[in-house]
C-alpha positions in Angstrom: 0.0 0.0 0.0 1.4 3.5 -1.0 1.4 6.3 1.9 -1.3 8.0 -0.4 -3.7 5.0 0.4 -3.1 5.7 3.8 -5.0 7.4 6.3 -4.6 10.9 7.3 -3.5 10.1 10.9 -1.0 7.4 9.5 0.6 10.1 7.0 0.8 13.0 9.1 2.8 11.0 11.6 4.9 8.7 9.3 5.3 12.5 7.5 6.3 14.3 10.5 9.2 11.9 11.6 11.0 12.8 8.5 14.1 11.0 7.3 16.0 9.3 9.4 19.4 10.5 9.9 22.7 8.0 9.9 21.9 7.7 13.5 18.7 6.1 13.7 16.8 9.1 15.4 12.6 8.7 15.8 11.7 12.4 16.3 13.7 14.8 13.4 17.0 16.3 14.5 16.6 20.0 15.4 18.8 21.6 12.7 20.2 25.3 15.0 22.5 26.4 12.5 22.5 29.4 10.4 24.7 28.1 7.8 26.3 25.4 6.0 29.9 24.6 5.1 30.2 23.4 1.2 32.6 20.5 0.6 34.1 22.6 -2.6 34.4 25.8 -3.9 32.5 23.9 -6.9 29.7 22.8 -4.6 28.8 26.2 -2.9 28.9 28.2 -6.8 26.9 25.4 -8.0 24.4 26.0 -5.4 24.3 29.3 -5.2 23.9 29.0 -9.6 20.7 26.3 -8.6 22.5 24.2 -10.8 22.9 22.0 -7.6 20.5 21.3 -4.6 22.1 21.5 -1.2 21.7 23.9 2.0 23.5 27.0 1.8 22.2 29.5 4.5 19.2 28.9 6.8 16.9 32.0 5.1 16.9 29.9 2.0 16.3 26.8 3.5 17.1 24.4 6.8 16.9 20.8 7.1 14.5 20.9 9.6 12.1 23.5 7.7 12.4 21.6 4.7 11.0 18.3 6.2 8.0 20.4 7.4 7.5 21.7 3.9 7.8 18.5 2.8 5.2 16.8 4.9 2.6 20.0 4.9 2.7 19.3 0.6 2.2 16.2 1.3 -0.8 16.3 3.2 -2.4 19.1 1.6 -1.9 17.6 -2.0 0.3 20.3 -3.2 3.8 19.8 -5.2 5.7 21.8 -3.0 5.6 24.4 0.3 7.5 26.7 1.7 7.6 27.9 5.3 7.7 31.7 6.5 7.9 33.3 10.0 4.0 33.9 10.6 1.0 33.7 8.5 0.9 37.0 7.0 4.4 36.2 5.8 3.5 33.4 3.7 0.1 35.9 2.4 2.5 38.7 1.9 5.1 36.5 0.1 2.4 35.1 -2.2 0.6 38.2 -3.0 3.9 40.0 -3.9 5.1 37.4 -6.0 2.1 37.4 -8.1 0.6 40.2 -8.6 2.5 43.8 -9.9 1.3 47.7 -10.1 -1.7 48.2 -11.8 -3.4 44.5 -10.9 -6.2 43.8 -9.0 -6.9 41.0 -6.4 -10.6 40.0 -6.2 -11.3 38.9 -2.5 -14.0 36.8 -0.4 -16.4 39.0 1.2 -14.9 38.9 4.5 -11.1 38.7 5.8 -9.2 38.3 8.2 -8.2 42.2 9.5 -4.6 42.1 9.0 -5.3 40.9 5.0 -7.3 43.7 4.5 -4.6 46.2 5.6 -1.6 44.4 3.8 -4.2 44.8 0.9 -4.9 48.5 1.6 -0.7 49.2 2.0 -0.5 47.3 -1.8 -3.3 49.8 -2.8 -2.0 52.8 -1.2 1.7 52.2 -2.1 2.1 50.0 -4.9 -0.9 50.2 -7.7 -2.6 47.2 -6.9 -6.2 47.5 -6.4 -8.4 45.0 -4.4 -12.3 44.9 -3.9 -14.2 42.5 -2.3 -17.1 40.1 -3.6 -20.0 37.8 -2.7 -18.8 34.4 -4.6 -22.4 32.6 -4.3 -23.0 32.4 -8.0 -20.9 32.1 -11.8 -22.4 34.7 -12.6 -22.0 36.9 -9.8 -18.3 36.2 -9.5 -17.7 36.6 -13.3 -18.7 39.8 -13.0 -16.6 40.7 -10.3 -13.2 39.3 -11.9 -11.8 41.9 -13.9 -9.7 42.1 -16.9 -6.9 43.3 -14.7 -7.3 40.7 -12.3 -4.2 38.6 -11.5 -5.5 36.6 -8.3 -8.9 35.4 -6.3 -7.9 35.3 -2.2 -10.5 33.5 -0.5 -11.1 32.8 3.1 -13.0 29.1 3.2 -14.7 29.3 5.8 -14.4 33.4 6.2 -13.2 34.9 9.1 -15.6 35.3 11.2 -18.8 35.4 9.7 -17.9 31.4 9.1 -19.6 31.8 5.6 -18.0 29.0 2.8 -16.9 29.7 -0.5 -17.5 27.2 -3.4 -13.9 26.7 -4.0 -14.1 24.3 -7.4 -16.7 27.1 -8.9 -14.1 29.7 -8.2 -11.2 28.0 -9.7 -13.2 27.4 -12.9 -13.9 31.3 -13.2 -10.9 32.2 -12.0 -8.9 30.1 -14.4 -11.2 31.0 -17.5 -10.2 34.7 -16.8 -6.4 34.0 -16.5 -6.3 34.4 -12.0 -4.8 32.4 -10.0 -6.9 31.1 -7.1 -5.3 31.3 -3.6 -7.4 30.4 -0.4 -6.4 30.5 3.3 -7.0 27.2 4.9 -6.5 28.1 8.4 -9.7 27.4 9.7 -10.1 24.1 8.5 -6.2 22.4 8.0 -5.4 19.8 5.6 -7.8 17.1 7.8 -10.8 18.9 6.9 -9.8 20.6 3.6 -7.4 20.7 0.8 -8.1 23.6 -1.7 -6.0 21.9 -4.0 -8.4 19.5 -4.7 -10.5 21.2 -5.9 -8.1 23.0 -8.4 -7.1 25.5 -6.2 -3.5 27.0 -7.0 -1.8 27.9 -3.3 -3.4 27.0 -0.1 -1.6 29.4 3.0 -1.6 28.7 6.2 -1.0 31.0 9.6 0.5 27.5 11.4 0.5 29.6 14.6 -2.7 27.8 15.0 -4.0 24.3 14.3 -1.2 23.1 12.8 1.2 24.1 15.7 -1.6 23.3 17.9 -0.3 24.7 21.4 0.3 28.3 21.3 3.3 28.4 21.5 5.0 29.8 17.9 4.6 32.0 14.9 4.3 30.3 11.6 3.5 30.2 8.3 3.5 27.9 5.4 2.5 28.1 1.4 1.4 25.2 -0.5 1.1 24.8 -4.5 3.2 23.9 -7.5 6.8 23.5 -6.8 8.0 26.0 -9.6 5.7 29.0 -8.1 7.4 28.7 -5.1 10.8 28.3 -5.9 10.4 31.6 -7.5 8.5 32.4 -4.3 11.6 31.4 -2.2 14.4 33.1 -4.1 12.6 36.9 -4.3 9.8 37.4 -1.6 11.5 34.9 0.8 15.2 35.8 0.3 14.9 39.6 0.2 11.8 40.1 2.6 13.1 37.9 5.0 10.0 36.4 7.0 11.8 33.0 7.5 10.7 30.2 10.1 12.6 29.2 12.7 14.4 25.9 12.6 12.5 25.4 16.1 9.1 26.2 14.9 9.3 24.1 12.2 10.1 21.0 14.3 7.4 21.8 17.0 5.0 22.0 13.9 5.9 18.5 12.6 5.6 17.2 16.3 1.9 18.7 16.1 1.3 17.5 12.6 1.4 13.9 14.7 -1.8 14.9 16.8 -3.4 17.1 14.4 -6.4 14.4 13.3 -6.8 14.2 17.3 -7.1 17.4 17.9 -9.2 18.6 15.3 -11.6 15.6 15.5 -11.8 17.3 19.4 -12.1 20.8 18.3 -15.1 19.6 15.9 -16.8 17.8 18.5 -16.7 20.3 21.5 -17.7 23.2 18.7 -20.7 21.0 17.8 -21.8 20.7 21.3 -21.2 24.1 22.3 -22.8 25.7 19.1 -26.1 23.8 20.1 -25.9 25.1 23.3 -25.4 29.1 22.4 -28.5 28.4 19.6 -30.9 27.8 21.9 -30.0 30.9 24.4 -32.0 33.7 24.5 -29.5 36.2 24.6 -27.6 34.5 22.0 -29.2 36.4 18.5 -27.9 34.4 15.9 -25.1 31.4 16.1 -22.6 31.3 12.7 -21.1 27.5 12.2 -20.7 24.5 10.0 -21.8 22.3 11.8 -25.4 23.3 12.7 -28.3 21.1 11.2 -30.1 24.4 9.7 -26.2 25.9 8.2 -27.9 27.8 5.2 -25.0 26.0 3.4 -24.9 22.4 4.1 -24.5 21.0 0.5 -21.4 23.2 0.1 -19.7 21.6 3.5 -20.3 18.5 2.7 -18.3 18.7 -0.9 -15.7 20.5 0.6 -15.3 19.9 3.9 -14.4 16.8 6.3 -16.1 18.3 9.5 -17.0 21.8 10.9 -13.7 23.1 12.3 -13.7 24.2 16.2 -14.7 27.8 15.0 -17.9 29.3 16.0 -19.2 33.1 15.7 -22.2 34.2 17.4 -24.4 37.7 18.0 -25.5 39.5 21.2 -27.5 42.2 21.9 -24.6 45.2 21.5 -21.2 46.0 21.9 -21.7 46.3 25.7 -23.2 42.9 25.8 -20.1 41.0 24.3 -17.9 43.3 26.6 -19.7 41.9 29.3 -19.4 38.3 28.3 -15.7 38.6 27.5 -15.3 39.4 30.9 -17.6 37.6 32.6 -15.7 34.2 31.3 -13.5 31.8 33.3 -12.5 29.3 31.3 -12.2 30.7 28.0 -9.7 33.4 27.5 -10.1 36.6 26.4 -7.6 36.4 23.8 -6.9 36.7 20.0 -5.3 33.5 18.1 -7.4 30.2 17.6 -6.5 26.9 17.2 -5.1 25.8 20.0 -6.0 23.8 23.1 -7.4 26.7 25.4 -10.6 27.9 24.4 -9.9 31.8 23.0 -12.4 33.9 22.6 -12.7 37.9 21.5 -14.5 40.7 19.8 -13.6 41.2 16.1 -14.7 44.9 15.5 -12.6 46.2 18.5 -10.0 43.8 17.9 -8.8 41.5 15.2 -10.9 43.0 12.7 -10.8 47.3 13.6 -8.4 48.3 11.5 -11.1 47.6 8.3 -13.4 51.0 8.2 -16.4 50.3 9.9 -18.8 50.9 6.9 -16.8 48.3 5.2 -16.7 45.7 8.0 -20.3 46.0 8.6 -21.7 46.3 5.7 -20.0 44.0 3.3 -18.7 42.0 5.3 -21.4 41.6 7.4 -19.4 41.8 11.1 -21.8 43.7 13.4 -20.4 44.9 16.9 -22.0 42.0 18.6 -20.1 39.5 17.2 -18.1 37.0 19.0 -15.9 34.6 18.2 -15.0 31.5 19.8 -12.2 28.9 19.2 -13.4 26.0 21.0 -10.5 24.3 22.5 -9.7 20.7 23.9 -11.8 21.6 27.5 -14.8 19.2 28.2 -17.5 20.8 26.2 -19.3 20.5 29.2 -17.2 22.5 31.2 -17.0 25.2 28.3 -21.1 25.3 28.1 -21.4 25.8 31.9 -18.9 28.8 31.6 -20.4 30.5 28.9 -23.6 29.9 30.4 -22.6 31.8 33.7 -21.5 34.5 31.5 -24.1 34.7 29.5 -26.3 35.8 33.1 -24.3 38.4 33.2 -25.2 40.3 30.2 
């Protein structure tokens, strides 16, 4: 049996033990070295020509990094990745390397806040225009694309509104019009999505959170065809410089070994937790996957694995989610997601205010009583009874 034949949980750990080294070691040796001595003059002009493959300096490449790239590839069906210090890194890296003054990005209708202002800097200083669209239809999204249009960004499902995109629809338009499709799989991971498969060109990742799994890094990684980003690695990675730590990259490939645990967790407790906040009355409106009336239940179950641990939900006001932020004991008021603590904060005061408020609440549909929740590892009963006590309190 080939390892693609093989389940997920099976790859991702036979993936994350890389190659083993002349001694024999289980867990991947932890490569803390900034460069590499060449056995020739030959062998280090050859390298540096690409003529020859070989490690020459840790911002283009580390043992350890490259065995996460490897295995993150593999498991998202892509050619090749490449690893970058955080996740707007890898979007910055992307964006720059494919797009130039005077082209336009098309964009889900909702993004994740940082995005939009790397988006607005590319407007402001560089030519590149950006707008945003609802991507329900072909024809509505055929519309959108412009002639001038070099790449669709999508967020599947978008932050935090926890809508879903149509991903194969969008990589039909997209490539009739000449775009390149790029979608941020963070939400979801490689265990409950892979963009690529449905013809998706790059899949990004911030692996600060699922894929990490703990907390404790900054990460990112870009997936697609190995020739994209080996141009990728030599310009935007090399002269920006937004490189990944040898030591995130192996605390990554230790979490890659748990990720089909956790995330079968985080999809469970989510599930239970989303039924809970549905049926309370000071609970508006509940935003997630995994609800039986989701307006978009055919689209998750072509695209989709399970619901992610991601939920949204409305309250009354802003002073109502204030007072349920605080009011928690177990969750923590915090930004992030995807790790083992449940997180939960306010997007229009804080991952999400530097978009204009006429823009984040009207076409991207993020009022101020939105909440977000990233339902961690807890017992779900635990979680329920604390956002039930907080919940009194507003």
């Amino acid at each position: 049996m080939s390892d693609q034949q093989r389940g997920f949980s099976t790859r991702s750990i036979r993936l994350a033990g890389g190659k083993e080294d002349r001694y024999g070691s289980l867990v991947p040796p932890l490569y803390m070295s900034s460069t590499f001595v060449f056995p020739s003059a030959e062998v280090g002009g050859a390298r540096f020509a690409g003529t020859e493959s070989g490690m020459i300096y840790s911002r283009l490449g580390n043992p350890t990094v490259e065995a996460l790239e490897q295995a993150v590839a593999e498991l998202e069906g892509g050619e090749a990745a490449l690893a970058f210090g955080s996740g707007m890194g890898a979007i910055s890296a992307v964006l720059l390397t494919l797009v130039e003054s005077g082209d336009h990005i098309l964009c889900s209708n909702g993004l994740y806040g940082c995005t939009f202002d790397f988006l607005s800097l590319l407007k402001r200083k560089f030519g590149v225009d950006f707008s945003l669209a609802e991507m329900s239809d072909r024809r509505s999204l055929a519309q959108a694309i412009r002639q001038e249009t070099k790449v669709v960004f999508v967020e599947s499902p978008i932050n935090p509104t926890m809508k879903l995109v149509d991903l194969e629809l969008v990589a039909e338009v997209a490539h009739a019009r000449g775009a390149k499709v790029v979608v941020d799989n963070t939400f979801l991971t490689p265990y409950l999505q892979r963009p690529i498969d449905f013809g998706c060109d790059l899949v990004v990742h911030s692996a600060t959170k699922y894929l990490g799994g703990h907390g404790d890094l900054i990460a990112g990684i870009a997936v697609g065809r190995k020739a994209m980003l080996d141009e990728m690695r030599m310009s935007a990675l090399k002269d920006f410089g937004a490189v990944m730590s040898p030591l995130e990259a192996w605390l990554i490939l230790r979490g890659l070994k748990t990720l089909s645990l956790r995330m079968d967790r985080h999809c469970a407790s989510a599930s239970k937790v989303a039924k809970f906040l549905q049926g309370h009355p000071k609970v508006k409106c509940v935003m997630f996957p995994g609800l039986d009336d989701f307006p978009q239940q055919q689209l998750r179950e072509k695209q989709m694995r399970g619901p992610g641990g991601m939920i949204s939900f409305e309250v009354a006001s802003l002073e109502a989610g204030r007072a349920l932020l605080n009011g928690v004991q177990i969750a923590k008021l915090a930004v992030s997601l995807g790790e083992a603590t449940t997180l939960i904060q306010h997007p229009a005061s804080m991952t999400h205010a530097v978009i204009p408020a006429t823009v984040r609440q009207q076409e991207m549909g993020i009022s101020d009583g939105l909440i977000r929740l990233s339902v961690g590892l807890e017992d779900a009963d635990d979680l329920i009874d604390d956002l039930q006590q907080a919940l009194a309190q507003v």
